[in-house]
C-alpha positions in Angstrom: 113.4 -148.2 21.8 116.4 -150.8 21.8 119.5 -148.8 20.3 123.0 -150.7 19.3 125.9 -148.9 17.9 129.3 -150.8 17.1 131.7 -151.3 14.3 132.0 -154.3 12.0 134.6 -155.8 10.0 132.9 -157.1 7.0 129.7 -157.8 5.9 129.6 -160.8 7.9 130.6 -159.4 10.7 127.8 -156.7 10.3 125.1 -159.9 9.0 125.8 -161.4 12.6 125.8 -158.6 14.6 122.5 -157.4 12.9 121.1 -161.0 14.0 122.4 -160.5 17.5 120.6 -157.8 17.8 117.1 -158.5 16.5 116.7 -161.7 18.5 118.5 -159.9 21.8 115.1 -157.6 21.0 112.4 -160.6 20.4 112.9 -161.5 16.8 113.9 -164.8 15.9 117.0 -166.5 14.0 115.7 -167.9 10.9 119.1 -168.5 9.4 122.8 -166.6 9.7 125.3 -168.5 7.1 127.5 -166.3 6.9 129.7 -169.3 4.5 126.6 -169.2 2.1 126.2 -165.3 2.7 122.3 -165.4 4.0 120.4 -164.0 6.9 117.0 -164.8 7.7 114.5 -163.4 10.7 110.8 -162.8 11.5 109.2 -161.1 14.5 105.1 -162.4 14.2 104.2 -161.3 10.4 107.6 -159.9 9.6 109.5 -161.9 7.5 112.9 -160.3 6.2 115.9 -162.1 4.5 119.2 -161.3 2.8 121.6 -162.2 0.3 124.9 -161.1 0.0 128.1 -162.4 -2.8 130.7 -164.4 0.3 133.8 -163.4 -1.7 134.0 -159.6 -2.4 130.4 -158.2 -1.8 129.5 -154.9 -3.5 125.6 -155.5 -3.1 123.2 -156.9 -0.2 119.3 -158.2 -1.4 117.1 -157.3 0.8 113.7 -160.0 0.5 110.6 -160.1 2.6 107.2 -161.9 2.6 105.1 -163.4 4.9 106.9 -167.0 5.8 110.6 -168.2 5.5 110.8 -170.4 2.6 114.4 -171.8 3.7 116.1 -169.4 1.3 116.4 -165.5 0.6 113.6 -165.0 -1.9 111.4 -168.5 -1.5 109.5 -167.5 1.3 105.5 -167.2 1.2 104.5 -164.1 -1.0 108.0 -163.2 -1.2 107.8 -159.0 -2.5 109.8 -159.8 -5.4 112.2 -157.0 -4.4 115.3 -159.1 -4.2 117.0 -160.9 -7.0 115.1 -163.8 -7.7 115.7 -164.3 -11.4 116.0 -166.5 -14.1 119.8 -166.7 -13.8 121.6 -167.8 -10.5 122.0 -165.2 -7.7 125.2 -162.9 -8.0 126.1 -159.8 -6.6 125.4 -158.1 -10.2 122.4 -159.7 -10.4 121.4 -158.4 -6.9 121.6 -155.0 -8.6 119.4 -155.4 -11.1 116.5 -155.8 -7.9 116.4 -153.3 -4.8 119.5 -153.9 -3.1 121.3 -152.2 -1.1 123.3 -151.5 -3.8 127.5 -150.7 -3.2 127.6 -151.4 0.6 131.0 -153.2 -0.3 132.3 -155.1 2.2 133.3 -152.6 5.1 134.9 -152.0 7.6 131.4 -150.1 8.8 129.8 -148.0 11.2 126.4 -149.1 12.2 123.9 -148.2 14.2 120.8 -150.3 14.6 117.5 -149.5 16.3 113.9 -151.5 17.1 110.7 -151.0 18.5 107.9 -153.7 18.4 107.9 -154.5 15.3 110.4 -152.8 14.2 114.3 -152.4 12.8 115.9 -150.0 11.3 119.7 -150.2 10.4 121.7 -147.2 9.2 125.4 -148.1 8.0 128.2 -145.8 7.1 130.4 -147.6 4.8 133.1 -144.9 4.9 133.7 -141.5 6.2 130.6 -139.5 5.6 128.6 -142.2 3.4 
């Protein structure tokens, strides 16, 4: 199991640093605009994206389905769990959809971890949360 611990910054900082480390463990870059605030990556049938507000982030949108559609949200069979709504993407229209709802935008703690097919990210966003 492929294990990363570090700090970040911002929610940028954290974005990229999540992308480092998926495609330093065999997933691939779909997108990191960090300007635009998305994050794209697949690893064979896993297709995950994200969405986060560039200018004071309180929420991330967390999207997956089973292609990249060039956008958080558009890709094939998209889950509908990320914002994808009527109204333009914002951060409090991310948290009408799962999200990961008040990450803010750091400095964090994180600690990231894959196996095969597999990532799982746990972030402290301040002392014991």
């Amino acid at each position: 199991m492929a294990f990363s611990t570090n700090t970040a910054a911002d929610l940028n900082a954290l974005m990229t640093a999540l992308d480092t480390f998926a495609v330093a463990n065999g997933w691939t870059s779909d997108e990191i605009n960090t300007a635009g605030g998305e994050s794209a990556m697949h690893r064979n049938s896993v297709w995950v994206s994200f969405k986060w507000a560039t200018s004071s982030p309180t929420n991330l949108s967390v999207y997956q389905a089973l292609g990249y559609g060039g956008t958080p949200g558009a890709g094939t069979d998209d889950s509908g769990n990320g914002y994808n709504g009527p109204s333009a993407w914002s951060d409090s229209n991310a948290a009408l959809e799962r999200c990961v709802q008040g990450i803010g935008n750091g400095p964090f703690t994180y600690w990231f971890f894959e196996q095969d097919f597999y990532l799982h990210v746990v972030v402290e966003v301040s002392a014991g949360l």
